[in-house]
C-alpha positions as CSV (number, residue, x, y, z in Angstrom):
1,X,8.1,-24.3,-10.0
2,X,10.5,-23.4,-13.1
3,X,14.5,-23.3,-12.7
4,X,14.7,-19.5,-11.9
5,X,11.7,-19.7,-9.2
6,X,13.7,-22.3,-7.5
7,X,16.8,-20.4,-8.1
8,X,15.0,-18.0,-5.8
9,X,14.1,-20.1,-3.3
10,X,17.7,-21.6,-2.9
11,X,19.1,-18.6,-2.5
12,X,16.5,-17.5,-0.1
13,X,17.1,-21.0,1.7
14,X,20.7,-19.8,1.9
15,X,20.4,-16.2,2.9
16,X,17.7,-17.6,5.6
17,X,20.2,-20.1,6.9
18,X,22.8,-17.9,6.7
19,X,21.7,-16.0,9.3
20,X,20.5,-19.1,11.6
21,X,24.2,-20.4,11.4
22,X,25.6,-16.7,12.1
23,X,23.7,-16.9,15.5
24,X,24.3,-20.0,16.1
25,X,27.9,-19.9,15.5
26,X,28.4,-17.1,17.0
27,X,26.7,-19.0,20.7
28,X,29.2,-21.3,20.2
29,X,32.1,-19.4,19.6
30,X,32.0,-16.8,22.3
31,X,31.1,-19.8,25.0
32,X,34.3,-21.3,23.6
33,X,36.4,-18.2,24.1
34,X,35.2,-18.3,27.9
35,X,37.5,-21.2,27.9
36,X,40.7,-19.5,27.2
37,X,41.6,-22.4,24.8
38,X,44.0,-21.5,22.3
39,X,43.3,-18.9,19.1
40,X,43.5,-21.8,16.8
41,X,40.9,-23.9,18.3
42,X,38.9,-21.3,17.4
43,X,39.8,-20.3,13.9
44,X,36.9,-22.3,12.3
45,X,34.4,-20.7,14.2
46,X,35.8,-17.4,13.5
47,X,35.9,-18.0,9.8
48,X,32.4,-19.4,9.8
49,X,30.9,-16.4,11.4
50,X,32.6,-13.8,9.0
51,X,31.3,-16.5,5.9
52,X,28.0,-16.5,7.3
53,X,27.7,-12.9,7.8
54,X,29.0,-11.8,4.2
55,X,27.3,-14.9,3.1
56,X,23.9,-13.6,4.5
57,X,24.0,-10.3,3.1
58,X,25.1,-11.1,-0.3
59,X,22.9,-14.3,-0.4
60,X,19.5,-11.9,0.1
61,X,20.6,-9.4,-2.4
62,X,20.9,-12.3,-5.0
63,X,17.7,-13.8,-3.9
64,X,15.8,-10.4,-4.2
65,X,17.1,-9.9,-7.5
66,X,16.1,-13.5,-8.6
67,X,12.9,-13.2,-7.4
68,X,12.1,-9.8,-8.3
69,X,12.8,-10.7,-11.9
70,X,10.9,-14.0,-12.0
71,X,8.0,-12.3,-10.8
72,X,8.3,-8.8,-13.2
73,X,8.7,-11.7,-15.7
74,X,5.5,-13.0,-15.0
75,X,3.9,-9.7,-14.6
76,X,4.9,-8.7,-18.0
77,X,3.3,-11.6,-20.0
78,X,0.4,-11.5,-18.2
79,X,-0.1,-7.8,-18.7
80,X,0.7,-8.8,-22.5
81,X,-2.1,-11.1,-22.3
82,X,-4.8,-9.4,-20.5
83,X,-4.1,-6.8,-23.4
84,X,-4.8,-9.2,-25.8
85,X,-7.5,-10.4,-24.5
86,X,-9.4,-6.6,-24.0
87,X,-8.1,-6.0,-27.5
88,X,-9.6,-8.5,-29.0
89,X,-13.2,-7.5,-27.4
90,X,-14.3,-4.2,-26.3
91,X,-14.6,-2.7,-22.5
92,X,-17.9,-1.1,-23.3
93,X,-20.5,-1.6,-19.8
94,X,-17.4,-2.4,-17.8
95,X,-17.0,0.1,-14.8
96,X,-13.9,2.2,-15.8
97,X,-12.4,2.3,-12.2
98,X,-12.5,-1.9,-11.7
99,X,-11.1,-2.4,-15.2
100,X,-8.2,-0.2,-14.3
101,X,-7.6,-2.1,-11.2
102,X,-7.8,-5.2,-12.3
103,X,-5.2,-4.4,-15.0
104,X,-2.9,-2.2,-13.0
105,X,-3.2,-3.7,-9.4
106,X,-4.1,-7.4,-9.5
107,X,-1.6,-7.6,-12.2
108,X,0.7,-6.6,-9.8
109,X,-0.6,-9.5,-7.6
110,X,1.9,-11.9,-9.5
111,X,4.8,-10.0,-7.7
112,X,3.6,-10.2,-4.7
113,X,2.5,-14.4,-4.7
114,X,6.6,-14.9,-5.7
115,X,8.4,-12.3,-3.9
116,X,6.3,-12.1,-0.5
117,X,5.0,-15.9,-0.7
118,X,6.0,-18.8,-2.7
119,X,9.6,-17.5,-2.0
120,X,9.8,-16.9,2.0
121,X,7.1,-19.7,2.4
122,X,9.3,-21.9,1.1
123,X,12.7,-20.9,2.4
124,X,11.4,-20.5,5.9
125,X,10.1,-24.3,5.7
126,X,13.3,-25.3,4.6
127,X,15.3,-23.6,7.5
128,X,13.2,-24.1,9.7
129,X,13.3,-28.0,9.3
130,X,17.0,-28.2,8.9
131,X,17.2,-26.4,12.4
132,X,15.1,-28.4,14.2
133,X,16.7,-31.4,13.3
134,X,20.0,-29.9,14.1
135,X,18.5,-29.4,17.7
136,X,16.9,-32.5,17.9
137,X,21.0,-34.2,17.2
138,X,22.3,-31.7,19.7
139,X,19.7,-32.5,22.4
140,X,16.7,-34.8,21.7
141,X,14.9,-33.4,24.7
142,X,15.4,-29.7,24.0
143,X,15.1,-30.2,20.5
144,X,11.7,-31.4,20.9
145,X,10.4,-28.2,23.1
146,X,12.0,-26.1,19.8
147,X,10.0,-28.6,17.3
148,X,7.2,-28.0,19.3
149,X,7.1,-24.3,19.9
150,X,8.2,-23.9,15.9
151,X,5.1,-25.8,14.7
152,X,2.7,-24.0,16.5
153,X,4.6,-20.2,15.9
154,X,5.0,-21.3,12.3
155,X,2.0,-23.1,11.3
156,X,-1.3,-23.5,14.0
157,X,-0.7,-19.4,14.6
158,X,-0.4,-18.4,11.0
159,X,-2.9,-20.7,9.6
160,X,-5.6,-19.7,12.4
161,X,-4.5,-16.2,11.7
162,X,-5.1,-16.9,7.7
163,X,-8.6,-18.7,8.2
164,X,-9.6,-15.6,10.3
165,X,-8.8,-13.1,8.0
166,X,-9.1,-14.9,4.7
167,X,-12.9,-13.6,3.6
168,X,-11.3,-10.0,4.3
169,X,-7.7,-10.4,2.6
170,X,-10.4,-12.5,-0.5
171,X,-12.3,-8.9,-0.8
172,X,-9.4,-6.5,-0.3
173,X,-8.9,-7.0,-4.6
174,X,-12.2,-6.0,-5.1
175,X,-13.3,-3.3,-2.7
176,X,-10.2,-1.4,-3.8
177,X,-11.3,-1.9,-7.5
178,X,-14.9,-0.4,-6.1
179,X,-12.9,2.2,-4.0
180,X,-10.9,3.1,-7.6
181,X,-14.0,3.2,-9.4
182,X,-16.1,5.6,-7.3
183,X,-12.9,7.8,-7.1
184,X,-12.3,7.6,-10.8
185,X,-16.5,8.6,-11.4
186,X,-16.0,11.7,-9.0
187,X,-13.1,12.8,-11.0
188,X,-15.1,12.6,-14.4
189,X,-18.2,14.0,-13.2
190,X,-17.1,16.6,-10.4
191,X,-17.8,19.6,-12.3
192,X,-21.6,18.6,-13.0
193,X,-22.1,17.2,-9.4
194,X,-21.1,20.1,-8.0
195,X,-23.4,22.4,-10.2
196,X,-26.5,20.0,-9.4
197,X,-25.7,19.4,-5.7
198,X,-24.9,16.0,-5.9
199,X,-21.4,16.1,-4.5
200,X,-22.7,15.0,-0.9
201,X,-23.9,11.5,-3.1
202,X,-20.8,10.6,-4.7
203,X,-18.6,10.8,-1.5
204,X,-20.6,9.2,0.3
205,X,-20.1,6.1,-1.9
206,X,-16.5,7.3,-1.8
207,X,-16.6,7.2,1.8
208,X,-18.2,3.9,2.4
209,X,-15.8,2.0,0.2
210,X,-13.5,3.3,1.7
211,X,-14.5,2.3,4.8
212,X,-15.3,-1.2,3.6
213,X,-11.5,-1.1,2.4
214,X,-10.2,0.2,5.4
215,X,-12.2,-2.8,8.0
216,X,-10.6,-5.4,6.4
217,X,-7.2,-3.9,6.2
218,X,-7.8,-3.5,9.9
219,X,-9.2,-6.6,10.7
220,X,-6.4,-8.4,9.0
221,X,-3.5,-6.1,10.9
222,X,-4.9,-7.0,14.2
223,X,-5.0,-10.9,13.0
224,X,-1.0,-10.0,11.8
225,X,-0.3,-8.6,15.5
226,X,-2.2,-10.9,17.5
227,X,-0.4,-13.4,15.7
228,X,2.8,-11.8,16.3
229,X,2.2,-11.4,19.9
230,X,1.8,-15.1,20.1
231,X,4.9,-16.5,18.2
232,X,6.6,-14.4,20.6
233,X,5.5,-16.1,22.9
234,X,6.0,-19.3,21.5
235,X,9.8,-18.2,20.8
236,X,10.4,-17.3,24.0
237,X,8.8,-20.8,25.4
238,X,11.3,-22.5,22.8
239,X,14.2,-20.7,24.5
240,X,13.3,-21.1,28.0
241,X,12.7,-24.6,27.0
242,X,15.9,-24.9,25.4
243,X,17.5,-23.6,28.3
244,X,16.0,-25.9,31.0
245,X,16.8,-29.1,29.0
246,X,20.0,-27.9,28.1
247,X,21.0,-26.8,31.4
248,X,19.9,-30.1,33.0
249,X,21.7,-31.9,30.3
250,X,24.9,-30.0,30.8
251,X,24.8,-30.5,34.4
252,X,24.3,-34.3,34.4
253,X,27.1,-34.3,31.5
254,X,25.1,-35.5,28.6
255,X,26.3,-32.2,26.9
256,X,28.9,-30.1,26.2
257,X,28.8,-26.8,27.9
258,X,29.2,-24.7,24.9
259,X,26.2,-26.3,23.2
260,X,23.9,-24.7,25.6
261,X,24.5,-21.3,24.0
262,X,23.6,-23.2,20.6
263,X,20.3,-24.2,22.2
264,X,19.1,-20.9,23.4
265,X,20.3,-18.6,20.8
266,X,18.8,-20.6,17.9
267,X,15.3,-20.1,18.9
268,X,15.8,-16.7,18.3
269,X,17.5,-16.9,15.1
270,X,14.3,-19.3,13.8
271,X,11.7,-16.6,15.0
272,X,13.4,-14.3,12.5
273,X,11.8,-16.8,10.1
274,X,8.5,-17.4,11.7
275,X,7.4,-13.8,12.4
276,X,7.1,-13.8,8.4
277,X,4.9,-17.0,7.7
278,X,1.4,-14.7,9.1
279,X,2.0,-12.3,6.3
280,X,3.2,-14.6,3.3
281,X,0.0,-16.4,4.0
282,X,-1.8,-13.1,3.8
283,X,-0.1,-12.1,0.7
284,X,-0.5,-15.5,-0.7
285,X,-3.9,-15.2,-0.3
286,X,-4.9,-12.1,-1.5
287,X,-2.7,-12.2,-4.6
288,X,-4.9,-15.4,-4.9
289,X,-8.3,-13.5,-5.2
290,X,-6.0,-11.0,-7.3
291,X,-5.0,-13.0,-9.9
292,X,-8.7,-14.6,-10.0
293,X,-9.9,-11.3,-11.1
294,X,-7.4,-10.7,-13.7
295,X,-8.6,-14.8,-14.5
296,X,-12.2,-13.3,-15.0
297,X,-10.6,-10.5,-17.9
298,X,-8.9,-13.3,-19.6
299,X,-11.9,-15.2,-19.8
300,X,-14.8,-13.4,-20.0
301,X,-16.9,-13.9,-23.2
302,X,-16.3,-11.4,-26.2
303,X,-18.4,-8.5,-26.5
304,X,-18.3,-7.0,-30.1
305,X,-15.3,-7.5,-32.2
306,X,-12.8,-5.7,-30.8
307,X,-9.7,-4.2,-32.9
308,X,-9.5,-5.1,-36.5
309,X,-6.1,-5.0,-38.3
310,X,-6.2,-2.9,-40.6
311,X,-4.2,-5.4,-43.1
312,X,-7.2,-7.6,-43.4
313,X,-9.8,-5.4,-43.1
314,X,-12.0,-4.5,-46.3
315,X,-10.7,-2.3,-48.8
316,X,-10.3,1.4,-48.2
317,X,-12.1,2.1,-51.7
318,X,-14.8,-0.3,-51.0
319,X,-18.6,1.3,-51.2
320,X,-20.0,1.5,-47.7
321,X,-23.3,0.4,-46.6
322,X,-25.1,-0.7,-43.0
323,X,-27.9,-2.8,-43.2
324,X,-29.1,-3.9,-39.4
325,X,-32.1,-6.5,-40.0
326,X,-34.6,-7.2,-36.8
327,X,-31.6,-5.9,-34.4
328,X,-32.1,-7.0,-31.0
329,X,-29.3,-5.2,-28.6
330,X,-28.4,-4.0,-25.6
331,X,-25.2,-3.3,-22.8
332,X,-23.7,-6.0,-21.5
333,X,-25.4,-7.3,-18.3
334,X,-28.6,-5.6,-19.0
335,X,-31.7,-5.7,-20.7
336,X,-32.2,-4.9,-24.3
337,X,-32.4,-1.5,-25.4
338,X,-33.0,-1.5,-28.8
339,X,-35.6,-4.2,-30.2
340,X,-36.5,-5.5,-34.1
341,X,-34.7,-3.1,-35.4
342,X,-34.4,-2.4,-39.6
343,X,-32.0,0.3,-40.4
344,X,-30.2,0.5,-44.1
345,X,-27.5,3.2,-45.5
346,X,-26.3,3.1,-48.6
347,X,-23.4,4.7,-50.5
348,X,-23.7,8.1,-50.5
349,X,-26.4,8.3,-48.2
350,X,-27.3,9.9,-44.8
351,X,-29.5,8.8,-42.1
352,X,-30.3,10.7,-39.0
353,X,-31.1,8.4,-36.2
354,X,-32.8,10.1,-33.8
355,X,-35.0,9.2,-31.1
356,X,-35.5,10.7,-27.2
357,X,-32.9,9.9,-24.6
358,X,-32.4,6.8,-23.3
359,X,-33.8,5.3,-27.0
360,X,-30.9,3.4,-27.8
361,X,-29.4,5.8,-30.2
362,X,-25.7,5.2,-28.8
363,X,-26.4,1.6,-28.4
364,X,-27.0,1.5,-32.0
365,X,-23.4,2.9,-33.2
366,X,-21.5,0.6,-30.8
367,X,-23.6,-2.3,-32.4
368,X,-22.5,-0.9,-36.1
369,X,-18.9,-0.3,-34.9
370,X,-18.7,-4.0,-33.3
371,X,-18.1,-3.2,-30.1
372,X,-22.0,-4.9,-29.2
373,X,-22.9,-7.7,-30.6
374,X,-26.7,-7.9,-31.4
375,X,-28.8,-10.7,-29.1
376,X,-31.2,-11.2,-32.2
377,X,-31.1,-10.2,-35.7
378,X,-28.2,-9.5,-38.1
379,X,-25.9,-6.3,-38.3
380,X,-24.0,-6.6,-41.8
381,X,-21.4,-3.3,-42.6
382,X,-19.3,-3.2,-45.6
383,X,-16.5,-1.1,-45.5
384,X,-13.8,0.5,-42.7
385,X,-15.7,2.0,-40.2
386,X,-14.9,6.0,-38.6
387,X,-16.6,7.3,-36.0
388,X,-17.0,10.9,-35.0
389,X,-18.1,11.0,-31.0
390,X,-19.3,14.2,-29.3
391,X,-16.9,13.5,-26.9
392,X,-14.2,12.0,-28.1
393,X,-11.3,11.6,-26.0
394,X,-8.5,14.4,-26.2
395,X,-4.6,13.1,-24.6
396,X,-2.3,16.0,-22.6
397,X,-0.5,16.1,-25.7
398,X,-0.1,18.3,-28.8
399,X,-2.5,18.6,-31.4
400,X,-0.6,16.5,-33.8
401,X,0.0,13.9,-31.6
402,X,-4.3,13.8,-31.0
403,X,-4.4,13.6,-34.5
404,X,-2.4,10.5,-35.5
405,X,-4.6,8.7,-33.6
406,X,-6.1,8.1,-36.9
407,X,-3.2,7.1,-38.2
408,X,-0.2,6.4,-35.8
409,X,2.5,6.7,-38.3
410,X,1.4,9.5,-40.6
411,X,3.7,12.2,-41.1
412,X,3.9,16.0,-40.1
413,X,3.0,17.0,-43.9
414,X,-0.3,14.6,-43.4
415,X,-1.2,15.8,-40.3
416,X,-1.1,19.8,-41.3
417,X,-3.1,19.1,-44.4
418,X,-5.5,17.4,-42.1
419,X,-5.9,20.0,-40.2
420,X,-6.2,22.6,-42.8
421,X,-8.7,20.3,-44.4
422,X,-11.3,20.7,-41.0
423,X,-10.4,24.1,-41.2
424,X,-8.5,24.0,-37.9
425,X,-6.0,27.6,-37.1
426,X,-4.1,25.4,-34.6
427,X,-0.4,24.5,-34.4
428,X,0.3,21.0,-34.7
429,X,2.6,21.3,-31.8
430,X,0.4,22.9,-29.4
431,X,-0.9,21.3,-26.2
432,X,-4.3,20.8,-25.9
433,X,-4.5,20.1,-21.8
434,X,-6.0,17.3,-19.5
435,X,-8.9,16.2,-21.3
436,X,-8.7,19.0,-24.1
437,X,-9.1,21.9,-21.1
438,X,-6.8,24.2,-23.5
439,X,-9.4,24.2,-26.7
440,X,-12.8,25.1,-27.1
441,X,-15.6,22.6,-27.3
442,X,-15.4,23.3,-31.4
443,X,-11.7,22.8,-31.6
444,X,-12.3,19.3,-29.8
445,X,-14.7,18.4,-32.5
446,X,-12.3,19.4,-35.1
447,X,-9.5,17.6,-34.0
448,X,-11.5,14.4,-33.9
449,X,-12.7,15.2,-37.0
450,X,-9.0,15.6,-38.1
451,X,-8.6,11.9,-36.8
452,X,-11.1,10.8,-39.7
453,X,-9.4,12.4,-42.2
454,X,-6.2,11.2,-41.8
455,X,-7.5,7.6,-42.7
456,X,-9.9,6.1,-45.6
457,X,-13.2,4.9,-43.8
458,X,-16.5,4.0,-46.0
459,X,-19.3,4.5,-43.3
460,X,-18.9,7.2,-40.9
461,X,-20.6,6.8,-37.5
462,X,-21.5,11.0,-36.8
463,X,-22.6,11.3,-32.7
464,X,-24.4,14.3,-31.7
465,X,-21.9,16.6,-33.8
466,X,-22.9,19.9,-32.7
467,X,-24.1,19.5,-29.2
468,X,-23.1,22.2,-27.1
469,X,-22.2,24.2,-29.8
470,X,-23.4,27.6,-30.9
471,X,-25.2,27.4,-34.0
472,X,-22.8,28.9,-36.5
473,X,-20.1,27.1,-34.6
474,X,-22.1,23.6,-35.3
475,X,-23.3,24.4,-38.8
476,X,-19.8,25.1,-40.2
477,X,-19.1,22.1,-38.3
478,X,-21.4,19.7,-40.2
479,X,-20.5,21.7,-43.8
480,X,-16.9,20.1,-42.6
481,X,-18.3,16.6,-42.0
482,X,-20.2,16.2,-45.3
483,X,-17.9,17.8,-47.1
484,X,-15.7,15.2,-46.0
485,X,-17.8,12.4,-46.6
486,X,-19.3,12.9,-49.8
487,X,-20.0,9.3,-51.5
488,X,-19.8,7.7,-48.3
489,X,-22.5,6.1,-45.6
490,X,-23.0,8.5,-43.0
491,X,-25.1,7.8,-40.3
492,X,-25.9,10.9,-38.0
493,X,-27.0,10.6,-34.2
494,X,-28.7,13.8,-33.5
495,X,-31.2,15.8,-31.7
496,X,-30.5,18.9,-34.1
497,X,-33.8,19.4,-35.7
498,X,-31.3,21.6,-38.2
499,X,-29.3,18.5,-38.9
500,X,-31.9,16.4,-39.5
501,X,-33.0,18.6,-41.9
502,X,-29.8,18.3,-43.8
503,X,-30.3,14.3,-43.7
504,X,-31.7,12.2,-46.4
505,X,-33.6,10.2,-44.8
506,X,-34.9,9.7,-40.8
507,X,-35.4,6.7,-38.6
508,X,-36.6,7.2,-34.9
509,X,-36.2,5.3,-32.5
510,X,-38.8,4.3,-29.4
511,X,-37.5,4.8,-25.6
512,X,-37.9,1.1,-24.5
513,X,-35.9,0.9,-20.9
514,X,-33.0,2.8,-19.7
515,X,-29.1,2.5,-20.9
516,X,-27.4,1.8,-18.2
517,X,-24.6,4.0,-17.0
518,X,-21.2,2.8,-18.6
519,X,-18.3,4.3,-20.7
520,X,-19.3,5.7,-24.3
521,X,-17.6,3.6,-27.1
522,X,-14.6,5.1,-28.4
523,X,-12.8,5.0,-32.0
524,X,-10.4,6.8,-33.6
């Protein structure tokens, strides 16, 4: 525990007993006003109740702010870091939806382990030992029925509670991720569901995670109730307790009379503090299985290379050539897809790979872009690397800011010649909509290809360039793209008979198992 997490606690050990005293003070004080003694005798008292009272208030604000920052503290490195570590591999076979979570959500679970655990866990131990040993000196007898009532409220209740509940409150990370992801899927794919029927499919799978989701949360509010239920009864045994003993003792004149209030009302201050120990151990533990899964990002073993600074990259003016020798590879957790593999492009040349579906043509450009890693074989690329994707991703921004994805810092100049260059009649400052909805399927392709020319690449990496296109549309489309690549290595990912007729040179590729459903690779 570093200075400012026990900064926290302390103050949350302060606001707590703050508001103990207040009571407990407060008992006292109005037993001792029945006695008509004089206003003096009570001046103490009076000034302790107003100190305890502002003291509370002022002590929680303080702790929240404490712990609030500690804990975005936290949150911020370790978002930093889990952004390293996905930069410096590449997402590609990793379910959109979970990934998202895991960065977003169990991120978050750092947050929640200081500011709804560690902290109260701790505070509420503290308090709640320093009262019961300030019972136990006002009256050893009654003290020991508050001891004794506080241990089970705040401890057998909660930890039974916990045990109960922890296999759900372990999952609830996860089946939210599987909940995010099935939601996240429907949204990309609604428009083809619905035009093959499928939408019953997908929400039921929405459905049922949901409903997964939604058992444990209830499971775990009826553990958080029941225990509830119970430490109130424990709290009001304590009292009743307290007030037996303490009447006795009064009454045989072990004890002052205006400690009886003391006794009784302290109870209740305590259960103030006990009600929250159920649901700091929930928190505690499912920020627990939270951070475990952000863990597993941290850790998990590189696939492909990840982002390359530019600064120690290869030479912009460097001849580009791919050479993939006996290239075993496939997606992550899968079998492979491609196998013994021999591929070679050389300056100036193109290659259409082409092949039916499910071949391995796609897997083949993530392996020459880095982001797979071949299982057996060697995959050797000289030069910067561009790649041109059918459906590459379009931001609900203008078309000049799509365009310096290429090159973040180009300027306005850059980005209009780069347009005119793809022979693009757009404004730079024109939105393009969610997902490109405000351009046509050709405009799409021409602001990627915009992307590419903004920067110096040696091999281009061309996928399915005029699919879905008309044929004049994808023909002046492909004049474009070799136009713009003369000299380089362009490898072309087709199933354009025309195209392929416009290549050098053809490999085809042999359907050997089934790609498995994941996220095209992506570059810019």
């Amino acid at each position: 525990m570093n200075a400012r997490t026990a900064g926290a606690v302390a103050l949350g050990v302060g606001a707590a007993g703050a508001g103990v005293a207040l009571l407990a003070i407060s008992g006292w004080l109005l037993s001792r006003a029945a006695e008509h003694p004089p206003v003096l005798f009570l001046m103490v008292a009076i000034v302790g109740v107003r100190a305890c009272g502002l003291a509370r208030g002022v002590l929680r604000y303080a702790e929240r702010l404490v712990a609030h920052d500690v804990a975005l503290r936290r949150q911020a490195v370790l978002r930093v870091d889990v952004y390293r570590a996905l930069a410096a591999t590449t997402w590609v076979g990793r379910r959109g939806g979970d990934l998202l979570s895991r960065v977003v959500n169990d991120v978050a679970g750092v947050t929640d382990r200081v500011v709804r655990a560690v902290v109260p866990l701790c505070a509420a131990g503290v308090v709640l030992a320093g009262g019961s040993v300030a019972l136990l000196v006002i009256s050893p007898a009654a003290g020991m029925a508050v001891v004794a009532a506080t241990v089970v409220g705040a401890v057998v209740v909660p930890v039974a509670a916990s045990r109960w509940t922890a296999a759900g409150d372990r999952a609830v990370a996860g089946r939210r991720a599987e909940l995010a992801d099935a939601v996240a899927e429907a949204a990309h794919v609604a428009p083809d569901v619905v035009a093959y029927g499928a939408a019953p499919v997908l929400l039921a799978r929405i459905t049922g995670a949901d409903q997964t989701l939604r058992a444990a949360e209830q499971r775990a509010a009826f553990a958080a109730g029941l225990a509830a239920a119970l430490q109130l009864v424990t709290t009001g045994a304590a009292t009743l307790g307290a007030l037996a003993w303490g009447a006795g003792a009064v009454a045989a004149g072990r004890m002052p009379v205006v400690d009886l209030a003391v006794l009784v009302l302290t109870p209740l201050a305590l259960h103030e503090l006990v009600s929250g120990v159920p649901g700091a151990l929930q928190a505690l533990t499912r920020s627990r299985a939270a951070l475990e899964r952000v863990g597993a990002v941290l850790t998990a073993p590189r696939v492909g290379f990840g982002d390359v600074d530019a600064r120690i990259g290869p030479p912009a003016d460097v001849a580009g050539r791919v050479e993939l020798d006996g290239v075993s590879v496939g997606w992550p957790g899968g079998p492979d897809v491609v196998t013994r593999l021999d591929l070679s492009v050389q300056p100036g040349e193109r290659v259409a790979l082409v092949g039916p579906s499910g071949s391995g043509k796609t897997t083949v450009a993530a392996a020459v872009l880095g982001l797979l890693q071949p299982r057996t074989g060697t995959v050797r690329v000289q030069g910067r690397v561009g790649y041109l994707a059918q459906d590459a991703y379009l931001f609900d921004t203008t078309v000049a800011e799509n365009v310096r994805l290429g090159r973040p810092h180009a300027d306005d100049e850059e980005v209009v010649q780069a347009l005119r260059r793809v022979r693009l009649d757009l404004a730079p400052d024109r939105l393009v909509g969610e997902h490109g909805a405000k351009v046509s399927g050709g405009e799409a392709r021409r602001i990627a290809l915009a992307r590419l020319r903004l920067e110096t690449y040696a091999v281009v990496v061309v996928d399915e360039p005029t699919e879905h296109l008309d044929r004049r549309t994808g023909d002046a489309l492909i004049d474009d793209v070799f136009a713009l690549t003369v000299g380089k290595a362009v490898l072309v990912i087709t199933h354009d008979p025309a195209l392929v007729a416009r290549c050098d040179r053809t490999v085809t590729l042999q359907a050997v198992s089934r790609e498995p459903v994941g996220p095209a690779p992506r570059k810019y």
